[in-house]
PDB file of N, CA, C and O in Angstrom, chain B, residues numbered from 101:
ATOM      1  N   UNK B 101      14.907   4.672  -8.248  1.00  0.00           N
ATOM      2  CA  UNK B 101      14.040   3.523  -8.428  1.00  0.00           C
ATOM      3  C   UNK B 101      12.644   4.024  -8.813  1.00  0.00           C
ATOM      4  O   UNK B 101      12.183   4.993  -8.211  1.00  0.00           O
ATOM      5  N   UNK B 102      12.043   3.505  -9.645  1.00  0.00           N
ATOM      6  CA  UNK B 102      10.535   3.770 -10.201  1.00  0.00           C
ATOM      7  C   UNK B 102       9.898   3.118  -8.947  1.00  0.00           C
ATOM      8  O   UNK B 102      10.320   2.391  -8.048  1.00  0.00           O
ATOM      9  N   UNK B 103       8.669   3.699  -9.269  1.00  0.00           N
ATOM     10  CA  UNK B 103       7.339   3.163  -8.469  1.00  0.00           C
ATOM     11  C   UNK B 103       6.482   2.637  -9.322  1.00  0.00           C
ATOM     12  O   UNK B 103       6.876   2.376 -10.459  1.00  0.00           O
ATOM     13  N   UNK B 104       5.291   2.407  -8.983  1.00  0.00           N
ATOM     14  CA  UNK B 104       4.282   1.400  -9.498  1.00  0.00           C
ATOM     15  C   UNK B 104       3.567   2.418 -10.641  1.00  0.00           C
ATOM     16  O   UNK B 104       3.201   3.539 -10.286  1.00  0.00           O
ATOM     17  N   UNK B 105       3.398   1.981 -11.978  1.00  0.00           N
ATOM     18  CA  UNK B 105       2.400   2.221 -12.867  1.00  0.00           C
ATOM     19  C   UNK B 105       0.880   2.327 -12.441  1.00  0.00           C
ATOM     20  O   UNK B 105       0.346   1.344 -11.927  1.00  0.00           O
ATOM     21  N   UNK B 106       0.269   3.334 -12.615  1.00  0.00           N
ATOM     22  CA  UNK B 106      -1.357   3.283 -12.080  1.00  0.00           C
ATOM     23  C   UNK B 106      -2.225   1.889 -12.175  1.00  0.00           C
ATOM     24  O   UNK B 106      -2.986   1.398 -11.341  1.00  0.00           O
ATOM     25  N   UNK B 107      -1.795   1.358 -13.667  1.00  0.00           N
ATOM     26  CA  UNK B 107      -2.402   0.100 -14.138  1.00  0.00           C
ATOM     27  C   UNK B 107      -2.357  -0.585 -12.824  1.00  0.00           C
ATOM     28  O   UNK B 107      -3.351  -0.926 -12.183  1.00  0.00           O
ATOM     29  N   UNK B 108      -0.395  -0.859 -12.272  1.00  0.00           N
ATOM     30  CA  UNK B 108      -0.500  -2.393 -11.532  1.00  0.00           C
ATOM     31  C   UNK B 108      -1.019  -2.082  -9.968  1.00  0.00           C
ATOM     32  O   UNK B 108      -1.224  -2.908  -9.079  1.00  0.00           O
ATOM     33  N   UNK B 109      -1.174  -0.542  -9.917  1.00  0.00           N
ATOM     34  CA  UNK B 109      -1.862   0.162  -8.636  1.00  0.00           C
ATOM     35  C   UNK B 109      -3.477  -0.419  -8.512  1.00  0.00           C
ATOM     36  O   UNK B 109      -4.117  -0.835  -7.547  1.00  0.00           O
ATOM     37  N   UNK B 110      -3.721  -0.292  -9.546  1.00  0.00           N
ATOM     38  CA  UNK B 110      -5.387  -0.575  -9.626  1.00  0.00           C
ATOM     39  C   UNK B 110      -5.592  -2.139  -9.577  1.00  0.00           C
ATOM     40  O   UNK B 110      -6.586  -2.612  -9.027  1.00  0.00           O
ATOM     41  N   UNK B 111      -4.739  -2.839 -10.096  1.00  0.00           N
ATOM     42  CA  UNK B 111      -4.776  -4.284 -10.406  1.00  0.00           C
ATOM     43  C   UNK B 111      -3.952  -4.920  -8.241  1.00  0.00           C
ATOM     44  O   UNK B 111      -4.344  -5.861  -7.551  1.00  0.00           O
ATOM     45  N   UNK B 112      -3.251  -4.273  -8.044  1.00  0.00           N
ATOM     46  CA  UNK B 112      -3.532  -4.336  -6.421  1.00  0.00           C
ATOM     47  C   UNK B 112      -4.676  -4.204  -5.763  1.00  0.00           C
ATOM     48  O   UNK B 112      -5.230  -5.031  -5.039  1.00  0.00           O
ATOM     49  N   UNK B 113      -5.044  -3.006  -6.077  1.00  0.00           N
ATOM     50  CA  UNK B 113      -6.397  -2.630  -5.047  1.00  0.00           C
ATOM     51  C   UNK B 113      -7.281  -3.762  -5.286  1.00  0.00           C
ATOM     52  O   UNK B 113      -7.892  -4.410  -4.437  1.00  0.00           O
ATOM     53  N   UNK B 114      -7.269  -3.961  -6.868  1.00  0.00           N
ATOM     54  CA  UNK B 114      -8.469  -5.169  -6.934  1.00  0.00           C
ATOM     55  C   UNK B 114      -8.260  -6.405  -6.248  1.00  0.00           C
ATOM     56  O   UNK B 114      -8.995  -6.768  -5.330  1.00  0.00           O
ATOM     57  N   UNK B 115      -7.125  -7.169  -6.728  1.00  0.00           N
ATOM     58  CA  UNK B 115      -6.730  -7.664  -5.392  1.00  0.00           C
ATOM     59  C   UNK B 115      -6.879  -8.163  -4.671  1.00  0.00           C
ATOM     60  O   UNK B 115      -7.183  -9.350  -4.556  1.00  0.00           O
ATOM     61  N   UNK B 116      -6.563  -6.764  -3.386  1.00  0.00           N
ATOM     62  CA  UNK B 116      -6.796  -6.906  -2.299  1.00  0.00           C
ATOM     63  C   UNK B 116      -8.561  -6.729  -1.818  1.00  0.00           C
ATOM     64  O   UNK B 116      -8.989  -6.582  -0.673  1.00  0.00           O
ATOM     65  N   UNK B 117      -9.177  -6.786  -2.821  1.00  0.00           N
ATOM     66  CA  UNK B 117     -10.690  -6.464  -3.130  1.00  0.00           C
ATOM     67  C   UNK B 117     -10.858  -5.004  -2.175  1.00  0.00           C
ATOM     68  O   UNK B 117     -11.404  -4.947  -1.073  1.00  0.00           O
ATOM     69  N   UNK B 118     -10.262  -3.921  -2.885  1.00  0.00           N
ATOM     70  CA  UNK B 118     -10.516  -2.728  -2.316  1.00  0.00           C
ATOM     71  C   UNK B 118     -10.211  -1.763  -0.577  1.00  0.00           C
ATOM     72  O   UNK B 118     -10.249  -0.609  -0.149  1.00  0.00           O
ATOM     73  N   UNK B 119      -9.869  -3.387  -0.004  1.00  0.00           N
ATOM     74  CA  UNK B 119      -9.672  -3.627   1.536  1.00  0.00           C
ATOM     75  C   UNK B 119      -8.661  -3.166   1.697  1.00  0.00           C
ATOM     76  O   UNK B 119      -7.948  -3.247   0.696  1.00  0.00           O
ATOM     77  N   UNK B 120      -7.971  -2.414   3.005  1.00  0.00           N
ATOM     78  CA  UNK B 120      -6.719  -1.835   3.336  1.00  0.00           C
ATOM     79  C   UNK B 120      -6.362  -3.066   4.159  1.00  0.00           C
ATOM     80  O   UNK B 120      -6.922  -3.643   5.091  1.00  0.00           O
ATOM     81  N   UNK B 121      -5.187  -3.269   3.459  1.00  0.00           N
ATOM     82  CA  UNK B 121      -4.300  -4.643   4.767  1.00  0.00           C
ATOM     83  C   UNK B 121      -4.008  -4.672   6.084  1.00  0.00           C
ATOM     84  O   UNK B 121      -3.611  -5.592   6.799  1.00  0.00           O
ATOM     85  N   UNK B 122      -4.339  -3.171   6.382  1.00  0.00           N
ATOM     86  CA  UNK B 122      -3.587  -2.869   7.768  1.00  0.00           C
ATOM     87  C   UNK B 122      -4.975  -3.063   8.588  1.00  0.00           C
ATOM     88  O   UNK B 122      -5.128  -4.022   9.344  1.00  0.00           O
ATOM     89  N   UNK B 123      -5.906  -2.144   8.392  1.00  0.00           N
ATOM     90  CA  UNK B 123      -6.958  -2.272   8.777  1.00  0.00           C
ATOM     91  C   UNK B 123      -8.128  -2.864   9.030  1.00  0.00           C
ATOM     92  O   UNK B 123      -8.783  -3.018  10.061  1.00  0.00           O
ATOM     93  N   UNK B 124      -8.308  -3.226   7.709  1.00  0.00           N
ATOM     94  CA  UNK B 124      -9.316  -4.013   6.882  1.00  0.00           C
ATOM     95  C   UNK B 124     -10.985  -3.229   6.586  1.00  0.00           C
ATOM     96  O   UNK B 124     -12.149  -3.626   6.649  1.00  0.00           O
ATOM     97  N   UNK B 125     -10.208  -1.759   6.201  1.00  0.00           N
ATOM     98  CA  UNK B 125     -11.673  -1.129   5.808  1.00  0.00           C
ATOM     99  C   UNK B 125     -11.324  -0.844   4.534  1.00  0.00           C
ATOM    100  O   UNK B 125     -10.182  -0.870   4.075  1.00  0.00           O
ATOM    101  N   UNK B 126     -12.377  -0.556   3.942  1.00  0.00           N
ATOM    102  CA  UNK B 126     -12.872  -0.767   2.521  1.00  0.00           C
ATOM    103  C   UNK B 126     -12.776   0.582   1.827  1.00  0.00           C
ATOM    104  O   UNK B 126     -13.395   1.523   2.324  1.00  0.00           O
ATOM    105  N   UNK B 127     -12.240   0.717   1.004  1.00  0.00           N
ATOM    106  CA  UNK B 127     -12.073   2.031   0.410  1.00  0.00           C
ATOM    107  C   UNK B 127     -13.216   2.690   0.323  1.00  0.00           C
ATOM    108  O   UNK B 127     -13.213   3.894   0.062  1.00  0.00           O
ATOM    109  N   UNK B 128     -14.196   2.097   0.499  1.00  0.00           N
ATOM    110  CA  UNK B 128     -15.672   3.438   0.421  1.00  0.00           C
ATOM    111  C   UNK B 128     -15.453   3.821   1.546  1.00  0.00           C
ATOM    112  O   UNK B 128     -16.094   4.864   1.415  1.00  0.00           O
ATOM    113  N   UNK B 129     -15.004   3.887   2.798  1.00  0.00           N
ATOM    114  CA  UNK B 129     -14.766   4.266   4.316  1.00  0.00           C
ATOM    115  C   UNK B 129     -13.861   4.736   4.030  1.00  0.00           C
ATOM    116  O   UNK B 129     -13.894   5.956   4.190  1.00  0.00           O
ATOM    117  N   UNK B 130     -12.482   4.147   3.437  1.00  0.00           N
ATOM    118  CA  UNK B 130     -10.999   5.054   3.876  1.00  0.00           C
ATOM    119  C   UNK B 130     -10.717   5.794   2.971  1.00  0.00           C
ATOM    120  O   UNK B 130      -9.744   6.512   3.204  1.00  0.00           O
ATOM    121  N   UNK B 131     -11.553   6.003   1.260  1.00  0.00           N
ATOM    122  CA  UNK B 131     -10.334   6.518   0.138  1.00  0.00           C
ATOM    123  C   UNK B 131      -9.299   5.514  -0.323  1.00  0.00           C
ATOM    124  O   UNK B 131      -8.740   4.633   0.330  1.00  0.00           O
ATOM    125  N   UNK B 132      -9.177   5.830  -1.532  1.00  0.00           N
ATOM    126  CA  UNK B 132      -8.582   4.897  -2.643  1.00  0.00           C
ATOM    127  C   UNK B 132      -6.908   4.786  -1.634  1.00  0.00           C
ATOM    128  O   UNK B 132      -6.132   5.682  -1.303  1.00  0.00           O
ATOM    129  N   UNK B 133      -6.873   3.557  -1.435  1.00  0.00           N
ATOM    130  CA  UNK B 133      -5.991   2.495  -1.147  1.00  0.00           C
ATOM    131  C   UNK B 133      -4.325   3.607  -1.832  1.00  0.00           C
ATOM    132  O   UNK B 133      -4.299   4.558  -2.614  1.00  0.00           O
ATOM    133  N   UNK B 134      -3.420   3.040  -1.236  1.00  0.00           N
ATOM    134  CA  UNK B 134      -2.026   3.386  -1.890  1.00  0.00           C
ATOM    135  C   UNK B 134      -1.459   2.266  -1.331  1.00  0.00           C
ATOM    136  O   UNK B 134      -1.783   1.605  -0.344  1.00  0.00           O
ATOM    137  N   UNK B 135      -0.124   2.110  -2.501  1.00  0.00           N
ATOM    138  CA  UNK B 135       1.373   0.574  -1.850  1.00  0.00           C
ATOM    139  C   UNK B 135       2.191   1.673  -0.913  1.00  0.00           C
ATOM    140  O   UNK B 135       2.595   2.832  -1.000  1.00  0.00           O
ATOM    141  N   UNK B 136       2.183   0.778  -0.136  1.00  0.00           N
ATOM    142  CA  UNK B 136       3.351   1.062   0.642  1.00  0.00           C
ATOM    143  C   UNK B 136       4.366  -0.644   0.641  1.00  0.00           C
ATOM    144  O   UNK B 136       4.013  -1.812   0.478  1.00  0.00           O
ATOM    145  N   UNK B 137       5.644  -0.016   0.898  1.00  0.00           N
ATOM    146  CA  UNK B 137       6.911  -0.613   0.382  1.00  0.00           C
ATOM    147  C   UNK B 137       7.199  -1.190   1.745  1.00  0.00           C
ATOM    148  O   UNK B 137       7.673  -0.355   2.516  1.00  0.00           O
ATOM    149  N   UNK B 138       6.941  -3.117   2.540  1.00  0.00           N
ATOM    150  CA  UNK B 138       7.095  -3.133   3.386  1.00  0.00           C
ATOM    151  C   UNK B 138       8.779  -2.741   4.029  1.00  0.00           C
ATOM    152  O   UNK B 138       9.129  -2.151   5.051  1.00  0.00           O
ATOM    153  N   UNK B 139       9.412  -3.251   3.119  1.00  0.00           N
ATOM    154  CA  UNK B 139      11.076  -2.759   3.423  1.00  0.00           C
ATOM    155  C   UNK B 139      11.181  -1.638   2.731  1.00  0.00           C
ATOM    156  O   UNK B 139      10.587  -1.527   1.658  1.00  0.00           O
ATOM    157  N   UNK B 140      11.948  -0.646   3.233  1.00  0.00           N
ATOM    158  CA  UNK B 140      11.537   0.757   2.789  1.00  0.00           C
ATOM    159  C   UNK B 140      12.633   0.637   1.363  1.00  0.00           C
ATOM    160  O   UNK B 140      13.354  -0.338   1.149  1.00  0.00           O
ATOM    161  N   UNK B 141      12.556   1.753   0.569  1.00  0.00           N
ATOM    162  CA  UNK B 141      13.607   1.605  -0.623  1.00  0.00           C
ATOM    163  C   UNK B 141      15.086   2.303  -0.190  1.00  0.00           C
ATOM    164  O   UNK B 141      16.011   2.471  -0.984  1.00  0.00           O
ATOM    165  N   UNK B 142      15.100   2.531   0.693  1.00  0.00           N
ATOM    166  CA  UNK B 142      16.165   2.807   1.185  1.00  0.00           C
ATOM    167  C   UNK B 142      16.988   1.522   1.636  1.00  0.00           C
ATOM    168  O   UNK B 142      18.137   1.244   1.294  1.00  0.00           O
ATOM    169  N   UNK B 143      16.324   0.949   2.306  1.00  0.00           N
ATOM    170  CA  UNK B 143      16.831  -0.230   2.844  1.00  0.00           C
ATOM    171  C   UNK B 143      17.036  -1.320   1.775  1.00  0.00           C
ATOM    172  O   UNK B 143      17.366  -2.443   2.154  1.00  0.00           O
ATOM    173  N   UNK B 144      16.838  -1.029   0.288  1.00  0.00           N
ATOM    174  CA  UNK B 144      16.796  -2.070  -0.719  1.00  0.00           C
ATOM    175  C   UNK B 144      15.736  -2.772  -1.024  1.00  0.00           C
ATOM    176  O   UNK B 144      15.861  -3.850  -1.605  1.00  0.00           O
ATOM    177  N   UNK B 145      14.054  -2.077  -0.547  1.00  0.00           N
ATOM    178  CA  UNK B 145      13.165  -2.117  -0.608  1.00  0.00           C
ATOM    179  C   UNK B 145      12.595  -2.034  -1.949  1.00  0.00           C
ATOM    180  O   UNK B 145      12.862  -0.983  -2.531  1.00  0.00           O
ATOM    181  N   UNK B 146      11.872  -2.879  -2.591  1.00  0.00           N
ATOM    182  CA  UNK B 146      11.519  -2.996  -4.305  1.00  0.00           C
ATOM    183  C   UNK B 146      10.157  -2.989  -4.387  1.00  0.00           C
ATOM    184  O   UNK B 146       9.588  -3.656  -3.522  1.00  0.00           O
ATOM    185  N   UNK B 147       9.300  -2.277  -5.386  1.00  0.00           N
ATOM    186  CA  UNK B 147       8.047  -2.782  -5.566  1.00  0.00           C
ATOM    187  C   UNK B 147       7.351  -3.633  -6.202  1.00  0.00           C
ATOM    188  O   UNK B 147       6.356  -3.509  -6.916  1.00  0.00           O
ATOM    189  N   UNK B 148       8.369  -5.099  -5.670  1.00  0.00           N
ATOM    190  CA  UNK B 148       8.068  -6.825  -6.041  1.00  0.00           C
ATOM    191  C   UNK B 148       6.696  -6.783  -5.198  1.00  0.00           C
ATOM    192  O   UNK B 148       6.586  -6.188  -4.127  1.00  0.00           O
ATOM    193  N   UNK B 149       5.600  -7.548  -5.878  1.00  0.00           N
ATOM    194  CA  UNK B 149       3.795  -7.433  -5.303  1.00  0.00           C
ATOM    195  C   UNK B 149       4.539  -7.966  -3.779  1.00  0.00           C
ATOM    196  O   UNK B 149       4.142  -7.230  -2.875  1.00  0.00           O
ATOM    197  N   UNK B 150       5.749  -9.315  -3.142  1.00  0.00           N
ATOM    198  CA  UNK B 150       5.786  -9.477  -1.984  1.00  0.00           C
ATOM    199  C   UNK B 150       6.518  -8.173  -0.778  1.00  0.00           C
ATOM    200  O   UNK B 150       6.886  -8.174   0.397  1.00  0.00           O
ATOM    201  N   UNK B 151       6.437  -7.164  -1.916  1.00  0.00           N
ATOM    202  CA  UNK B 151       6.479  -6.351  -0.719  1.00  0.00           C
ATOM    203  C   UNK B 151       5.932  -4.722  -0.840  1.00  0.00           C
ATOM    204  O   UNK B 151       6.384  -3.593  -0.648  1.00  0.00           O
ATOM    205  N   UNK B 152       4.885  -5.253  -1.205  1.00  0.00           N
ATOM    206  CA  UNK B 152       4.083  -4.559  -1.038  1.00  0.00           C
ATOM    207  C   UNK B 152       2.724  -4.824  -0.629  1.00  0.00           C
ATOM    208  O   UNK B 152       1.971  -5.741  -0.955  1.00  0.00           O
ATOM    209  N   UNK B 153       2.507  -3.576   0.362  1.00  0.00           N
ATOM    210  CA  UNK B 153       1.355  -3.898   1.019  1.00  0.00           C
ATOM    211  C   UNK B 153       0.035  -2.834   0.448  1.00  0.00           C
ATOM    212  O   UNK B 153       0.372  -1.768  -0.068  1.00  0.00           O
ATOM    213  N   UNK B 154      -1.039  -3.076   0.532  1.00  0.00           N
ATOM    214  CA  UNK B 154      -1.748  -1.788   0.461  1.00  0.00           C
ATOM    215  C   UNK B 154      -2.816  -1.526   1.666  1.00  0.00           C
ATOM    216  O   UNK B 154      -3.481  -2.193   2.458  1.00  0.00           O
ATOM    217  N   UNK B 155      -2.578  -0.125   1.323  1.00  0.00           N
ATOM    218  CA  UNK B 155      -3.087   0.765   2.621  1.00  0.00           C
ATOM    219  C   UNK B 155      -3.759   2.043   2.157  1.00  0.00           C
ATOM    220  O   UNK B 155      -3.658   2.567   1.047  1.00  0.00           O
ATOM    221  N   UNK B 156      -4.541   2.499   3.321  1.00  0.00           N
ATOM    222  CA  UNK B 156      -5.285   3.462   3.250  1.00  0.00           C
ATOM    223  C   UNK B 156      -4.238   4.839   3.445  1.00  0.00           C
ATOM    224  O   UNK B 156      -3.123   4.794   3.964  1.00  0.00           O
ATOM    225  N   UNK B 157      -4.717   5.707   3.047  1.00  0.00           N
ATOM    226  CA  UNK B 157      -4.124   7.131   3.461  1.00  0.00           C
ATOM    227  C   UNK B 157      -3.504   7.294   5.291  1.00  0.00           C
ATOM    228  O   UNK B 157      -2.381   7.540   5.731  1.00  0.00           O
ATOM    229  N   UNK B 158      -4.602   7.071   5.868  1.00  0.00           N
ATOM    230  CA  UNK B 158      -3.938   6.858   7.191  1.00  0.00           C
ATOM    231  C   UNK B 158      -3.022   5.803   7.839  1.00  0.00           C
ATOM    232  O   UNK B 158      -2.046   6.077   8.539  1.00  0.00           O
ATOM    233  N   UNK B 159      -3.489   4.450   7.497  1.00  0.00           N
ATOM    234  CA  UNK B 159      -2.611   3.821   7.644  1.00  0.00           C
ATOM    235  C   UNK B 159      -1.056   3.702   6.978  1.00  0.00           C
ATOM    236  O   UNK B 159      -0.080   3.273   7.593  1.00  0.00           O
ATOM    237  N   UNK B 160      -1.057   4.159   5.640  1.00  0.00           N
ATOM    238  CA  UNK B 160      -0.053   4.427   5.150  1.00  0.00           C
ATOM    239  C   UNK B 160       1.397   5.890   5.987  1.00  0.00           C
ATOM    240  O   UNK B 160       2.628   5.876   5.989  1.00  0.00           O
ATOM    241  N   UNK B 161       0.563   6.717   6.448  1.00  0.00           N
ATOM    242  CA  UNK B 161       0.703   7.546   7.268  1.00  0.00           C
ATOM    243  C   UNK B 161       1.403   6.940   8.639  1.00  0.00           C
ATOM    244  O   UNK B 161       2.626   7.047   8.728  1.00  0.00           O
ATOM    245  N   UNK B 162       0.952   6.553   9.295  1.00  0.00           N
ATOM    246  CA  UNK B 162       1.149   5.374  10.003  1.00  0.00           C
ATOM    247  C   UNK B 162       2.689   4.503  10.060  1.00  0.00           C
ATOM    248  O   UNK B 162       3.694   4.746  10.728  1.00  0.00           O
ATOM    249  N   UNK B 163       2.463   3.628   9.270  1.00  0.00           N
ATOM    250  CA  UNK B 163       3.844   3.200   8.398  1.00  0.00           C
ATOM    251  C   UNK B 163       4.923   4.185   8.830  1.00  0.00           C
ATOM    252  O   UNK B 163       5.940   4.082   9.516  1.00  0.00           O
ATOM    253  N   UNK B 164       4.254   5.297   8.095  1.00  0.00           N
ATOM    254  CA  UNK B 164       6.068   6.455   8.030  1.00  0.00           C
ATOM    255  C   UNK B 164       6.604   6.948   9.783  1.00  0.00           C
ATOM    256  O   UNK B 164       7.742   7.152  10.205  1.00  0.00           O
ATOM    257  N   UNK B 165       5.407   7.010  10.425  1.00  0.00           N
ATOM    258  CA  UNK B 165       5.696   7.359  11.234  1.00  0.00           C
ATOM    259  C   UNK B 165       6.027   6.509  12.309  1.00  0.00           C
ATOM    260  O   UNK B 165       5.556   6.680  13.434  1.00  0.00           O
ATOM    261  N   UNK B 166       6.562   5.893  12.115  1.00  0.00           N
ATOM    262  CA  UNK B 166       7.105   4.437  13.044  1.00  0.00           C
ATOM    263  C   UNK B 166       4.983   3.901  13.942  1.00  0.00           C
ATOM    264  O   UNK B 166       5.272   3.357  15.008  1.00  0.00           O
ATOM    265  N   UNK B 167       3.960   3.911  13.859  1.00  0.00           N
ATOM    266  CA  UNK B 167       3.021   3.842  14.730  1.00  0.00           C
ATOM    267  C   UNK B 167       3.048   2.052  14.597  1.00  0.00           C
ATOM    268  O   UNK B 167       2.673   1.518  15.641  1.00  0.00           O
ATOM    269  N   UNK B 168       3.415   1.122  13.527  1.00  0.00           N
ATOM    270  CA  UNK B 168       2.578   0.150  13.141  1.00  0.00           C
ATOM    271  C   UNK B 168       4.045  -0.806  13.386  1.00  0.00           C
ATOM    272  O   UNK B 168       4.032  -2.020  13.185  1.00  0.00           O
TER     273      UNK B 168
END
């Protein structure tokens, strides 16, 4: 399965006006935003915009590691 084109990466972040979903800090605090896949692609998880979330480096981190 592909992942997201940089274009529709950037056209998220905007968006979400730069804000991490999980958190709600602002990429000048956390570093440029990444999608994370709320149903994983394993599980038949797609990167349709409803499932995807965006997140900071840590929070994305987070995610993988069962914390959230």
């Amino acid at each position: 399965m592909m992942g997201l084109c940089q274009r529709k990466i950037d056209l998220l972040r905007e968006f979400v006006d730069f804000t991490c979903e999980q958190c709600h800090k602002t990429e000048d605090i956390v570093g440029i935003l990444r999608p994370h896949r709320i149903k994983r692609g394993c599980q038949g998880g797609t990167y349709e915009h409803r499932n995807i979330k965006m997140c900071c480096e840590s929070c994305h981190k987070k995610f993988h590691e069962y914390e959230f």
